[in-house]
DSSP file (Angstrom, degrees, kcal/mol; ACC not computed):
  #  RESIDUE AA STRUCTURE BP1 BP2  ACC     N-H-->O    O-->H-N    N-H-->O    O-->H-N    TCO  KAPPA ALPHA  PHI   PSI    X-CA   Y-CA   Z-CA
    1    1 A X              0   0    0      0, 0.0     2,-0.6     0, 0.0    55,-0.1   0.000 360.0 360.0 360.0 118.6  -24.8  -22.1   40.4
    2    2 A X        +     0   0    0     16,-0.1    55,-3.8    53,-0.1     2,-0.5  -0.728 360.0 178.6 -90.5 112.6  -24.3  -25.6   38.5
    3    3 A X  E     -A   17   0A   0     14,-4.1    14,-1.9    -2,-0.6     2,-0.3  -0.942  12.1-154.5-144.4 137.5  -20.5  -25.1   36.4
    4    4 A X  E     -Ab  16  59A   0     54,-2.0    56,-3.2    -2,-0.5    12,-0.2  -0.716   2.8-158.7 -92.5 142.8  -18.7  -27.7   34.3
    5    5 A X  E     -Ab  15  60A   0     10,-1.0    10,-0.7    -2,-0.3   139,-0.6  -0.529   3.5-164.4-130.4 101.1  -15.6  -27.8   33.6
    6    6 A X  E     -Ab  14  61A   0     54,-1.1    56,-1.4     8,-0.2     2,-1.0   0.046  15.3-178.6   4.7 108.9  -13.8  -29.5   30.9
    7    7 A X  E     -A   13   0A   0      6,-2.5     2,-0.7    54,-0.2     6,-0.5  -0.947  31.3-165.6-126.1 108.7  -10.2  -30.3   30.5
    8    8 A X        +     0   0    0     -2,-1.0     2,-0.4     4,-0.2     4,-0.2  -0.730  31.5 116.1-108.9 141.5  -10.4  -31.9   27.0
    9    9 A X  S    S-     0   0    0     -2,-0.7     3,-0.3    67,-0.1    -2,-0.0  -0.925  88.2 -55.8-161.8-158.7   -7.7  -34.0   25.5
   10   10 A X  S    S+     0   0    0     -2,-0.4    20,-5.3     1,-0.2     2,-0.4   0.769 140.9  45.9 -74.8  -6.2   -7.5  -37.6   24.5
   11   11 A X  E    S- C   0  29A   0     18,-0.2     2,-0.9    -4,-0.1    18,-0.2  -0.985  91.4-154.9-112.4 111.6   -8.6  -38.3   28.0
   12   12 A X  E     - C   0  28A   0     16,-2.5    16,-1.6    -2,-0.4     2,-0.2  -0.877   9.1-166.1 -94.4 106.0  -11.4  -35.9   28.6
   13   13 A X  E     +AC   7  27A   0     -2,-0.9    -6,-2.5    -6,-0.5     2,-0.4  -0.649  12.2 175.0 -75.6 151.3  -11.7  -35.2   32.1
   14   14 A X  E     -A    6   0A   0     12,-0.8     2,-0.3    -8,-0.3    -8,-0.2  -0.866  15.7-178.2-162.7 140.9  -15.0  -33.3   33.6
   15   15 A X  E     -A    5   0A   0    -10,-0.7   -10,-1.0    -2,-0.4     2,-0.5  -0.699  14.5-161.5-117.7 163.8  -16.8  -32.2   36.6
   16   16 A X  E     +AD   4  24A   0      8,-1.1     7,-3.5    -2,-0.3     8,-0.8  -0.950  30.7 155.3-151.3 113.3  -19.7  -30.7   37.2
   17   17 A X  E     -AD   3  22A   0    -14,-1.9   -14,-4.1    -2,-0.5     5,-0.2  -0.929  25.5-143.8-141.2 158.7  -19.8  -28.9   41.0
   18   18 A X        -     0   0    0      3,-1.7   -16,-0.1    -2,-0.4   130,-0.1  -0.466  57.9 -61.3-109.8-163.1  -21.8  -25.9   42.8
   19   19 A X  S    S+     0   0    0      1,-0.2   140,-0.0    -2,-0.2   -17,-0.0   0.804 131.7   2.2 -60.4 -34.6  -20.7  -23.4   45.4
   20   20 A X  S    S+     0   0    0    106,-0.0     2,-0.3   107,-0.0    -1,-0.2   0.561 120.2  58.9-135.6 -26.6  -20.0  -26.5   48.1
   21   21 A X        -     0   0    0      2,-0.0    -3,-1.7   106,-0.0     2,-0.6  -0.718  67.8-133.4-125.9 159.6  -20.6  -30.0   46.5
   22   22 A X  E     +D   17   0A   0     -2,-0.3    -5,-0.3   104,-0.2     3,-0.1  -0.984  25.6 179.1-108.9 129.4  -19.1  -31.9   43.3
   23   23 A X  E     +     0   0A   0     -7,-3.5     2,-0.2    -2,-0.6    -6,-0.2   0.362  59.2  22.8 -91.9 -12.2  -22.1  -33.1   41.7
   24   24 A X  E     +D   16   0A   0     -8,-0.8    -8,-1.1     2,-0.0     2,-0.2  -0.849  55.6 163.2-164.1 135.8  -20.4  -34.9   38.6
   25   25 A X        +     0   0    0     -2,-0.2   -10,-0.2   -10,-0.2     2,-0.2  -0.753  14.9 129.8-132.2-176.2  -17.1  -36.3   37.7
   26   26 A X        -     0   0    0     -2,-0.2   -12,-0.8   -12,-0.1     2,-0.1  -0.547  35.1-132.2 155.4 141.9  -15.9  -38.7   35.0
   27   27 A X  E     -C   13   0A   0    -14,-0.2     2,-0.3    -2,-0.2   -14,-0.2  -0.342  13.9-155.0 -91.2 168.9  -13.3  -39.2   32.2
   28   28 A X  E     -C   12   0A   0    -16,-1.6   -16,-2.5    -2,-0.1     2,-0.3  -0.883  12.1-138.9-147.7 159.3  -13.6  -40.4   28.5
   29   29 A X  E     +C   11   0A   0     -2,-0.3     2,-0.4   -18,-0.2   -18,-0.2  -0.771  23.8 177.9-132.4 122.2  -11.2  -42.0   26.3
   30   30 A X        -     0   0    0    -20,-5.3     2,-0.6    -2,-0.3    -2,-0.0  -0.995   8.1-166.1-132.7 144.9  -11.2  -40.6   22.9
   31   31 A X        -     0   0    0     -2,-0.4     2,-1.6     2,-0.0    -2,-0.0  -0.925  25.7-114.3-137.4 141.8   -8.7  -42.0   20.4
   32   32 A X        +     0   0    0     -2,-0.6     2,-0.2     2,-0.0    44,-0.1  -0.436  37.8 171.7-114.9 113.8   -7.9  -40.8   17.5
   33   33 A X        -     0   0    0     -2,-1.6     8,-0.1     1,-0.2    -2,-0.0  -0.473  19.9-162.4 -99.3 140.9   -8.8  -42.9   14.5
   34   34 A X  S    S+     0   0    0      1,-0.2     4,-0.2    -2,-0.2    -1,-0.2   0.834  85.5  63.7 -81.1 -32.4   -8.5  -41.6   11.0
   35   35 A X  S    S+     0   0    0      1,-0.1     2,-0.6     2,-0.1    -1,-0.2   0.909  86.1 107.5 -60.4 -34.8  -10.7  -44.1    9.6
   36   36 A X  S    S-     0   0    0      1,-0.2     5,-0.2     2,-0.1    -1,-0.1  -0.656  86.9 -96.3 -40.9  67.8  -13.2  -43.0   11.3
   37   37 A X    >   -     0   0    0     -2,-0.6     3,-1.7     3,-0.2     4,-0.4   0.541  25.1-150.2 -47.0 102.7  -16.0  -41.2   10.4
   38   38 A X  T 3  S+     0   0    0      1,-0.2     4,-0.4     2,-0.2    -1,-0.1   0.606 102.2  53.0 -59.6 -10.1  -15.2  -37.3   11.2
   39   39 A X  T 3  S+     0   0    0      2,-0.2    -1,-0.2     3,-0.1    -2,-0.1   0.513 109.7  54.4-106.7  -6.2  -19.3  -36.8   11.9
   40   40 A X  S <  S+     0   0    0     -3,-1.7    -2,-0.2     2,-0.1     4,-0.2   0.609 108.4  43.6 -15.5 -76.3  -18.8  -39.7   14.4
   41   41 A X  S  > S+     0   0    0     -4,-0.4     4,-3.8    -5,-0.2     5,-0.2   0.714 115.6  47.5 -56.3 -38.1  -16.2  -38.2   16.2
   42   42 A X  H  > S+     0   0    0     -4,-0.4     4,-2.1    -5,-0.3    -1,-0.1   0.852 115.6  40.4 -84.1 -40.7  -17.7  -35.2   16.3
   43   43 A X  H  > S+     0   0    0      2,-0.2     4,-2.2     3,-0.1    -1,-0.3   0.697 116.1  52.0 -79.2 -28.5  -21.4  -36.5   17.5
   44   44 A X  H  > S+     0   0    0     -4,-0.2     4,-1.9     2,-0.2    -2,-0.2   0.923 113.5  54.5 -81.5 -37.5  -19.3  -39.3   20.2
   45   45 A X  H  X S+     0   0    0     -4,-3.8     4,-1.4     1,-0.2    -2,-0.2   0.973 119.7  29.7 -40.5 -64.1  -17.4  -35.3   21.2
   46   46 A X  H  X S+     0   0    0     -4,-2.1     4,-2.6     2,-0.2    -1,-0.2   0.871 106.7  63.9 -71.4 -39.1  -20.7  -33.9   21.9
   47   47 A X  H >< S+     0   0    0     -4,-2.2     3,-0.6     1,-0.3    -1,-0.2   0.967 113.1  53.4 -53.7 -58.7  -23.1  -37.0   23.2
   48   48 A X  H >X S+     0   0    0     -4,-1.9     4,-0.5     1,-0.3     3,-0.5   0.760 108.5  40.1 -69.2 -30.6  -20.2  -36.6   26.1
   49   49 A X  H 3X S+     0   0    0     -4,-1.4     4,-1.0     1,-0.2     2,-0.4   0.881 106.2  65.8 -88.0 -22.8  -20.2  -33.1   27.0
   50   50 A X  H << S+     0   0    0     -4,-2.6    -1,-0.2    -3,-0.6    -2,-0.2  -0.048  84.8  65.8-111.0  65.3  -23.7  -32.9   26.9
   51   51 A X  H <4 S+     0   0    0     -3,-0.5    -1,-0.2    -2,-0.4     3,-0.2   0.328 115.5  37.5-108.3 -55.6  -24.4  -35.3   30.0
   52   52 A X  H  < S+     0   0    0     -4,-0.5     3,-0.4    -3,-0.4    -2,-0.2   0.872 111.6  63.0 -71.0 -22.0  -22.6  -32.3   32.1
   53   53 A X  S  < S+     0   0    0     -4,-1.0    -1,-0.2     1,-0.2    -3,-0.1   0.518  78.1  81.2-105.4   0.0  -24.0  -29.6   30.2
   54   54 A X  S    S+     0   0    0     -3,-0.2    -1,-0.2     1,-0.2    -2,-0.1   0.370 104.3  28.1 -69.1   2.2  -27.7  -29.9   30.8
   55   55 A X  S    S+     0   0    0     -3,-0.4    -1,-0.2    -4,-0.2    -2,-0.1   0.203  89.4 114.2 -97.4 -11.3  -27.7  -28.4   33.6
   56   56 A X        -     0   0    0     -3,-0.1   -53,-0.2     1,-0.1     3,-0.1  -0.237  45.7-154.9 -95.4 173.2  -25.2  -26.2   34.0
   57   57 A X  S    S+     0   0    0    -55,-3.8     2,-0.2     1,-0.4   -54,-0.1   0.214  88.4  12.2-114.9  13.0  -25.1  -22.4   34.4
   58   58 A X        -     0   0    0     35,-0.2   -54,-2.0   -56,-0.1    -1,-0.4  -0.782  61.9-152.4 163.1 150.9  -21.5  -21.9   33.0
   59   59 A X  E     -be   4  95A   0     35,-0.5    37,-2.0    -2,-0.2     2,-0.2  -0.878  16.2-168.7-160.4  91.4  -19.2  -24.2   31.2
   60   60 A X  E     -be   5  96A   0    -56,-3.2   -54,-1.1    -2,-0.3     2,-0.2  -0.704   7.8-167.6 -89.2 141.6  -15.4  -23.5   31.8
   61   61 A X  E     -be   6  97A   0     35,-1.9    37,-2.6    -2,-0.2   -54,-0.2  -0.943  28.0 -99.6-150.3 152.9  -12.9  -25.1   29.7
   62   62 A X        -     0   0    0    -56,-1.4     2,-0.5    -2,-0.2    36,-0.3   0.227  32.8-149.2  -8.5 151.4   -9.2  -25.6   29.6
   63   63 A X        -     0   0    0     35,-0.4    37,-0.4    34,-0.2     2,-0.4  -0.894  16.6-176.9-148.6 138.0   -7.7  -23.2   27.4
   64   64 A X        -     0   0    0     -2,-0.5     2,-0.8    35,-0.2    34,-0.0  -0.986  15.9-155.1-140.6 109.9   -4.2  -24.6   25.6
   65   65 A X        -     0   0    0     -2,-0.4     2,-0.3     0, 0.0    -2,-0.0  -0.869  20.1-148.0 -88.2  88.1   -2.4  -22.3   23.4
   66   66 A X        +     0   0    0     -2,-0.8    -2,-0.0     1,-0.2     0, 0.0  -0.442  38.8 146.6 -70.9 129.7   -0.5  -24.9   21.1
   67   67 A X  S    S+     0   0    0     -2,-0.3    -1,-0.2     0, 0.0    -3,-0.0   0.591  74.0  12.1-122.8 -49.0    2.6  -23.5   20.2
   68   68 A X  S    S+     0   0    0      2,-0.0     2,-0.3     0, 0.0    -2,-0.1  -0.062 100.3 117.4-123.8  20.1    5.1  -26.2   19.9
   69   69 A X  S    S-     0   0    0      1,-0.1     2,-0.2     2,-0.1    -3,-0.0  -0.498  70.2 -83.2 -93.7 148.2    3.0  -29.0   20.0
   70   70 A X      > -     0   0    0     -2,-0.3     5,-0.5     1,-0.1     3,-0.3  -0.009  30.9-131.9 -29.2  95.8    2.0  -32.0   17.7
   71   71 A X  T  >5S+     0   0    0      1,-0.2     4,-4.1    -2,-0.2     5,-0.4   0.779 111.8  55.2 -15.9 -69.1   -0.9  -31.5   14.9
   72   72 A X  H  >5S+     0   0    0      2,-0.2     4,-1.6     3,-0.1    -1,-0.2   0.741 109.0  40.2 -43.1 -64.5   -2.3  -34.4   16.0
   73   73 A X  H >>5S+     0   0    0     -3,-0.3     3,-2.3     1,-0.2     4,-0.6   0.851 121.6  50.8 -49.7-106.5   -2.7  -33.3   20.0
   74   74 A X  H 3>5S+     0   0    0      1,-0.3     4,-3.9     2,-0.2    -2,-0.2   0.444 106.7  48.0 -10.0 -59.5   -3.7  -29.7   18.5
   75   75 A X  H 3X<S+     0   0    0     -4,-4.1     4,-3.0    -5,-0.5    -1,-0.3   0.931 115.2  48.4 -75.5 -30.5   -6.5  -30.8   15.9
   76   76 A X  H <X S+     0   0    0     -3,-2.3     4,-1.0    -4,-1.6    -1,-0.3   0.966 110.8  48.3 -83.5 -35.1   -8.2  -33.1   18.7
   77   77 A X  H >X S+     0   0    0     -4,-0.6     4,-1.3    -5,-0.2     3,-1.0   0.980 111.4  46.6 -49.9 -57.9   -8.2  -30.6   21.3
   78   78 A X  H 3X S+     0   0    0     -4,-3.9     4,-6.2     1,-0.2    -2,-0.2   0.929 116.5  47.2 -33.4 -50.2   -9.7  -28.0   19.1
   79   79 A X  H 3X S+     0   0    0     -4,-3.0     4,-0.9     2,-0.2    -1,-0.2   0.533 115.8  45.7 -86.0  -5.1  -12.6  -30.8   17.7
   80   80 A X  H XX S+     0   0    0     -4,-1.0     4,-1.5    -3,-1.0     3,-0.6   0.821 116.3  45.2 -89.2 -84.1  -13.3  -31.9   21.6
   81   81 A X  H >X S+     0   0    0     -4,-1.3     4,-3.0     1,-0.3     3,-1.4   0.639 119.0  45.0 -23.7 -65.7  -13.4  -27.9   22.6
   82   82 A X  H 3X S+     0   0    0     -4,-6.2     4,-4.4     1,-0.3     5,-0.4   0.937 110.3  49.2 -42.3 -58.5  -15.8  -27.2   19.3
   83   83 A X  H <X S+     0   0    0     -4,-0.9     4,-1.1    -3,-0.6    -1,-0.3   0.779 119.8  41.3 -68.9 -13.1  -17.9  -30.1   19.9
   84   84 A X  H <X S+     0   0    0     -4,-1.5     4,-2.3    -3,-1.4     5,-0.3   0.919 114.3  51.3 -81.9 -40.5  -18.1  -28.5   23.8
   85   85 A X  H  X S+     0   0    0     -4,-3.0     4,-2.7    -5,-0.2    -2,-0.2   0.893 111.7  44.3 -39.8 -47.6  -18.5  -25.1   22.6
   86   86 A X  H  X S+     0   0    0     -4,-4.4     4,-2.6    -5,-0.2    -1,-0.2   0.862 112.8  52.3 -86.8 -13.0  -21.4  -25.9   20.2
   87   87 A X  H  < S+     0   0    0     -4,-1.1     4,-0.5    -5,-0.4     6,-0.2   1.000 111.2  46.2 -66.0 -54.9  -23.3  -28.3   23.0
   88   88 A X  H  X>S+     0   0    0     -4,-2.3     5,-5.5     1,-0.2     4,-1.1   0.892 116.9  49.9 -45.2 -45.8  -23.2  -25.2   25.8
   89   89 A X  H ><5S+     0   0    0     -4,-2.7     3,-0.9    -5,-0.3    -1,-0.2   0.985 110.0  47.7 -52.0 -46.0  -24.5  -22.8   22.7
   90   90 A X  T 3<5S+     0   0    0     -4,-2.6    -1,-0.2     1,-0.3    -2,-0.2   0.687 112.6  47.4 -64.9   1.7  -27.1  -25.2   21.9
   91   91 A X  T 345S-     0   0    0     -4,-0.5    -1,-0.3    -3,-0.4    -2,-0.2   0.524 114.8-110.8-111.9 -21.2  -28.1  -25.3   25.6
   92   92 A X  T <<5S+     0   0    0     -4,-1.1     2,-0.6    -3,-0.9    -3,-0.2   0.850  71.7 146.5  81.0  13.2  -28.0  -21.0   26.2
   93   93 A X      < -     0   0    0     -5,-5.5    -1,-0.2    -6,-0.2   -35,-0.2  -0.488  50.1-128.2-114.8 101.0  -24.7  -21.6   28.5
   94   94 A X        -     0   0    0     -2,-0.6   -35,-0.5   -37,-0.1     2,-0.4   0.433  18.1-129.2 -19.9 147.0  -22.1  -19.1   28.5
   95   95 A X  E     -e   59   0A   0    -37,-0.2     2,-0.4    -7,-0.0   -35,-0.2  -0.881  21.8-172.6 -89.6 124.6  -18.3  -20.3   27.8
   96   96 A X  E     -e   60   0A   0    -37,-2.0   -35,-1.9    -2,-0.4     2,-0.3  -0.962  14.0-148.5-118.5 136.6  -15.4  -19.1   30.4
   97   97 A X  E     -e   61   0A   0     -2,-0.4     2,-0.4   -37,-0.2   -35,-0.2  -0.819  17.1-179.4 -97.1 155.0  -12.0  -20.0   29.3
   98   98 A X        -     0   0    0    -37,-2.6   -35,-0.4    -2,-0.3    46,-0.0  -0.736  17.7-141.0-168.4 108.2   -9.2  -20.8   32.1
   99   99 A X     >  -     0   0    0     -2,-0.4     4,-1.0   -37,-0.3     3,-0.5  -0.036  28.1-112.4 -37.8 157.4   -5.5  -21.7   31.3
  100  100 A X  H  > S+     0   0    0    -37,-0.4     4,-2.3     1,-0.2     5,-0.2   0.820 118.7  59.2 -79.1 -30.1   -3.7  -24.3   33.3
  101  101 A X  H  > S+     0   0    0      1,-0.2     4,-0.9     2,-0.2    -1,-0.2   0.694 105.2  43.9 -74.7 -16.1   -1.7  -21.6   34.6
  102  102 A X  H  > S+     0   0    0     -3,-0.5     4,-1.5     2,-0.2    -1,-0.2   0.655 112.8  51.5 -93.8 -14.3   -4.5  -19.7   36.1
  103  103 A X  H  X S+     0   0    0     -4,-1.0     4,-0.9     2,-0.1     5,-0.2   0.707 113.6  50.4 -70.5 -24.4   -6.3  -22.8   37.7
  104  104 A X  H >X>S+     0   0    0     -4,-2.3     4,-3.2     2,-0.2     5,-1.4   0.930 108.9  46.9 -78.0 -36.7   -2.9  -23.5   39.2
  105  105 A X  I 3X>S+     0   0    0     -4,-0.9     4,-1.2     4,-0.2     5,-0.7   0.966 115.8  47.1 -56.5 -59.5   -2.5  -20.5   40.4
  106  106 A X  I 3<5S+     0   0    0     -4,-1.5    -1,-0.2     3,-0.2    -2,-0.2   0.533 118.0  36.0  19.0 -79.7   -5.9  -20.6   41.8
  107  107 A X  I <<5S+     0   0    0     -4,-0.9    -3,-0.2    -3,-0.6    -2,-0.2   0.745 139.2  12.3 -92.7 -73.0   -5.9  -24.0   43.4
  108  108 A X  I  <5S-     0   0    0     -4,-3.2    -3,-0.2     2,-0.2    -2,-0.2   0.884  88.9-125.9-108.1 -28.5   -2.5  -24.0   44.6
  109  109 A X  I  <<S+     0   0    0     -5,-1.4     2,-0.3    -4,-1.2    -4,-0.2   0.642  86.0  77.6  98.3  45.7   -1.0  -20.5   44.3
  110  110 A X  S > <S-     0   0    0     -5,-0.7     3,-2.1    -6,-0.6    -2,-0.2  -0.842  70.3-145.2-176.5 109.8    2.2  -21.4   42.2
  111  111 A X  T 3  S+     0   0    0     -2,-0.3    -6,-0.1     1,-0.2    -7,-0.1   0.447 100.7  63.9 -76.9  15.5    1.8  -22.1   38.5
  112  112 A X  T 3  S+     0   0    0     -8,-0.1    -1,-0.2    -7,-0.1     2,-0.1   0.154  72.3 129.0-117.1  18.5    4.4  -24.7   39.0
  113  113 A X    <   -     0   0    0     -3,-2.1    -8,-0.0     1,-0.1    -9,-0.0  -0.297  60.2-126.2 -71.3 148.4    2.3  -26.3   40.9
  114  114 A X     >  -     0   0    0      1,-0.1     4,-2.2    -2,-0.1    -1,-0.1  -0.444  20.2-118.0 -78.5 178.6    1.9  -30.4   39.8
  115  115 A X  H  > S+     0   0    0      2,-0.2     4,-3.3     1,-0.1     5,-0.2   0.896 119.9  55.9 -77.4 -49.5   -1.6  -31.9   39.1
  116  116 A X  H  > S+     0   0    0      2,-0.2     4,-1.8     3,-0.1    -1,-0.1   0.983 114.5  48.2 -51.5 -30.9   -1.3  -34.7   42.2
  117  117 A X  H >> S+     0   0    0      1,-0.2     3,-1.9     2,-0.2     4,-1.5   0.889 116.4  38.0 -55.3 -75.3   -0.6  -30.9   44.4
  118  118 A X  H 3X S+     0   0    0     -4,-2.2     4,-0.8     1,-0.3     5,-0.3   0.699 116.2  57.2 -41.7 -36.1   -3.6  -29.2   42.9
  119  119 A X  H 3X S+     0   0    0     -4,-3.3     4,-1.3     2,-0.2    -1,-0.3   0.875 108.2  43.2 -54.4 -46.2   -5.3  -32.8   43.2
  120  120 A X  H <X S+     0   0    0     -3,-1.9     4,-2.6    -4,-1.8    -2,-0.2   0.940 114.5  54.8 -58.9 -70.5   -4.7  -33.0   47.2
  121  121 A X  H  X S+     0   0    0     -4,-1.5     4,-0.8     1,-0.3    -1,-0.2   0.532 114.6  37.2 -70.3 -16.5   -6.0  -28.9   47.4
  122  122 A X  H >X S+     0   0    0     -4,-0.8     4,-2.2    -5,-0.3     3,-0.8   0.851 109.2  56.7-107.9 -26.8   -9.4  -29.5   45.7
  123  123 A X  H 3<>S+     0   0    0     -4,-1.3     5,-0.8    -5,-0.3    -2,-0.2   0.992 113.0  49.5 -63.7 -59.1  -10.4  -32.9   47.0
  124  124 A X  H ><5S+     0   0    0     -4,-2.6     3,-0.7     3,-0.2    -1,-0.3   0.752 108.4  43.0   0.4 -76.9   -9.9  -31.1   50.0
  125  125 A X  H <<5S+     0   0    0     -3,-0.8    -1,-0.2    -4,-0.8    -2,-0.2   0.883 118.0  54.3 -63.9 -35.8  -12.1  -27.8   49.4
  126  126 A X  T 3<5S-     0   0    0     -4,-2.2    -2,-0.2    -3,-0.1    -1,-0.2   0.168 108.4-132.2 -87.4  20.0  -14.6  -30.7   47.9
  127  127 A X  T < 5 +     0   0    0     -3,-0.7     2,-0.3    -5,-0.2    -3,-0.2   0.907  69.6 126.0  32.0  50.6  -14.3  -32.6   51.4
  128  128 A X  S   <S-     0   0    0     -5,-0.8     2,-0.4    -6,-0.1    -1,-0.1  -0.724  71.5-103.4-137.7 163.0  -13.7  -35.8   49.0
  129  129 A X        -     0   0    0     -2,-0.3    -3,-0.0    -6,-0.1    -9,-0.0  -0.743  22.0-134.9 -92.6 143.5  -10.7  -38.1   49.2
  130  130 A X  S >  S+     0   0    0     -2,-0.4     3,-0.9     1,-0.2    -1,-0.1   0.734 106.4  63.9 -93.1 -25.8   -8.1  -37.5   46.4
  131  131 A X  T 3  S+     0   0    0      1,-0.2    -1,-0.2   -11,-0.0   -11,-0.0   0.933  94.5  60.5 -32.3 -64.9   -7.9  -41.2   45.8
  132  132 A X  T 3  S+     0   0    0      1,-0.1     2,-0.5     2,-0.0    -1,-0.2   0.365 101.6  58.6 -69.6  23.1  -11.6  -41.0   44.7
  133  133 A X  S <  S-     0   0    0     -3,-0.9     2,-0.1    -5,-0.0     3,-0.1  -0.955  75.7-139.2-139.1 137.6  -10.8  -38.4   41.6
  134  134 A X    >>  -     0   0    0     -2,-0.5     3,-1.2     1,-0.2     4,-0.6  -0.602  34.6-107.0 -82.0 171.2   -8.2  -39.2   38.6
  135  135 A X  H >> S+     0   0    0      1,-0.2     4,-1.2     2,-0.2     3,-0.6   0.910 119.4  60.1 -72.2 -30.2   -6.4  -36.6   37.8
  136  136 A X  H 3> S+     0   0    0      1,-0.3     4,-0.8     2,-0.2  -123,-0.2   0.677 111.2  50.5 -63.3  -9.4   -7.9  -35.5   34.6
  137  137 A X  H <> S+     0   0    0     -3,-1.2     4,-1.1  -124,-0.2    -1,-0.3   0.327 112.0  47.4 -95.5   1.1  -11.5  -35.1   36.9
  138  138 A X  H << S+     0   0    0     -3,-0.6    -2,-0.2    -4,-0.6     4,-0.1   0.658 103.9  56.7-122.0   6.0   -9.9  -33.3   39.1
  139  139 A X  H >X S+     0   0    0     -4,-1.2     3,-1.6     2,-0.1     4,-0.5   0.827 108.7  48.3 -29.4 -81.4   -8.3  -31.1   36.8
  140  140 A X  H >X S+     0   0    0     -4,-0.8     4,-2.8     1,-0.3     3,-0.9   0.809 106.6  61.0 -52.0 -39.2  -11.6  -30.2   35.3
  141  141 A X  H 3X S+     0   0    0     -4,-1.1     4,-1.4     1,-0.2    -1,-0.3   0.717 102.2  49.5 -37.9 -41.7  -12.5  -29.7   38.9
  142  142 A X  H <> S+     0   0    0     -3,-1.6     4,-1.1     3,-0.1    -2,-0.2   0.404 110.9  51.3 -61.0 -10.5  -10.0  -27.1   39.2
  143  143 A X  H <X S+     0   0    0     -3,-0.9     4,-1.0    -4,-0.5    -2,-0.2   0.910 108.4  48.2-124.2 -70.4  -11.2  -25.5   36.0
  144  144 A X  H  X S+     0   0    0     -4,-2.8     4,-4.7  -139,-0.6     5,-0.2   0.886 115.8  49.6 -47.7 -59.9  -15.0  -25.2   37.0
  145  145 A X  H  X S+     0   0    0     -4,-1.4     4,-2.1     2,-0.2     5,-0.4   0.960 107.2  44.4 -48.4 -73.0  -13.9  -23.9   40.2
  146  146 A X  H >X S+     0   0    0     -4,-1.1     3,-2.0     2,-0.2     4,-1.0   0.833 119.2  49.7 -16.5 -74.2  -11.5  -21.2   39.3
  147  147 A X  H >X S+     0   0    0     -4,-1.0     4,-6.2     1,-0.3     3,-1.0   0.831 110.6  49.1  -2.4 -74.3  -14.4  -20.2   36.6
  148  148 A X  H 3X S+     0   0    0     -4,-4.7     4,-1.1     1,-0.3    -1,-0.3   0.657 114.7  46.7 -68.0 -16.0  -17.1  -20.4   39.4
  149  149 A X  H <X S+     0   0    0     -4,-2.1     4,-1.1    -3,-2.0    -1,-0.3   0.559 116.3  45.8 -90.1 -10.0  -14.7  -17.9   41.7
  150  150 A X  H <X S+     0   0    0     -3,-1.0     4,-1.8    -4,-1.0     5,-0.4   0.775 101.9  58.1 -86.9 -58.2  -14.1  -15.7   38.9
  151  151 A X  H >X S+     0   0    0     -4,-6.2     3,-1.3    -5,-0.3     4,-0.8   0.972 111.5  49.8 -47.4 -52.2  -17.7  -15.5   37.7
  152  152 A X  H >X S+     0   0    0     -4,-1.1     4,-2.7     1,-0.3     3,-1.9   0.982 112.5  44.4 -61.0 -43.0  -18.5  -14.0   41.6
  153  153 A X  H 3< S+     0   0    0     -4,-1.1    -1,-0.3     1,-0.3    -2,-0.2   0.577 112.9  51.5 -93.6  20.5  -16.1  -11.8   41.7
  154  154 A X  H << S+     0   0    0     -4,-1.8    -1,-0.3    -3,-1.3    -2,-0.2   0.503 122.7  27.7 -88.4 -21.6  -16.8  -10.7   38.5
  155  155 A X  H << S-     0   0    0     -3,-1.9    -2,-0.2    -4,-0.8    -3,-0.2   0.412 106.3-113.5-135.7  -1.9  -20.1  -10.2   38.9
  156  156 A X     <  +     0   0    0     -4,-2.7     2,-0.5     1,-0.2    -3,-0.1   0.865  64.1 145.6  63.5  33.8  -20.4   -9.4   43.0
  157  157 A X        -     0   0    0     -5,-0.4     2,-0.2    -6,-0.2    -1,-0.2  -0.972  46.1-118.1-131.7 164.0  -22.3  -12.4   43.9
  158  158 A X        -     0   0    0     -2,-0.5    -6,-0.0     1,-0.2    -5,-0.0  -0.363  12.4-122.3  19.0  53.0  -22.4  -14.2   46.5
  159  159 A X              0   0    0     -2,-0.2    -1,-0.2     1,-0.1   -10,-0.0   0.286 360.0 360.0 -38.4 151.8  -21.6  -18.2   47.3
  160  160 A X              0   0    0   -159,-0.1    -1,-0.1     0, 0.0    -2,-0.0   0.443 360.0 360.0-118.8 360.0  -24.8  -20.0   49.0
């Protein structure tokens, strides 16, 4: 079972792993220009998730309940999340959401865990050097995984 996960912000991290290997990672730098043509943004959003998302069997992403936060942060998370949300539709691949506080918990077992902790604890599971992932892929790493442990036991199967 091939799952992405997402961590979207103005650095969008993602990974793309099965039951044992990370198959995918990589950031993108999105900055956000007003001049800019909003159908633009929106097409540069999607062209980037769907390099991870042709393949996959499941699409996890981050899920950030802005509360006290900045428009600005807010509206570009939402328009990275849409433009992943409507590539996975167009593709037939379910959406899982997963809080930073339930990938930390996850990962490290402490939602007060940092990202370098969580970083250490997947490279790890992923037999990979923690060096070789930024954090924002290895973030998203955490997020596919949680996802991909949830989905079994959600559904009673099996790793291979």
């Amino acid at each position: 079972m091939i799952v992405v996960g997402f961590d979207p912000a103005t650095v969008t991290g993602a990974a793309s792993m099965d039951s044992a290997d990370l198959r995918d990672a990589g950031v993108n730098h999105f900055e956000h220009r007003p001049r800019v043509d909003k159908g633009e943004r929106w097409c540069a959003y999607y062209d980037s998730a769907e390099h991870f998302i042709a393949e996959a069997d499941l699409v996890a992403i981050e899920h950030i309940p802005f509360r006290h936060s900045s428009g600005g942060a807010a509206r570009m998370y939402w328009s990275i999340r849409t433009a992943i949300e409507m590539c996975a539709c167009n593709y037939g691949v379910p959406v899982s959401y997963v809080t930073p506080n339930e990938w930390r918990q996850h990962v490290h077992g402490s939602t007060k865990a940092t990202k370098e902790e969580c970083r250490e604890i997947i490279a790890r599971r992923f037999n990979l050097d923690p060096s070789d992932l930024t954090l924002d892929e290895s973030d998203a790493l955490c997020i596919a995984w949680t996802a991909y442990c949830r989905h079994i036991e959600e559904n009673g199967e099996q790793e291979q």
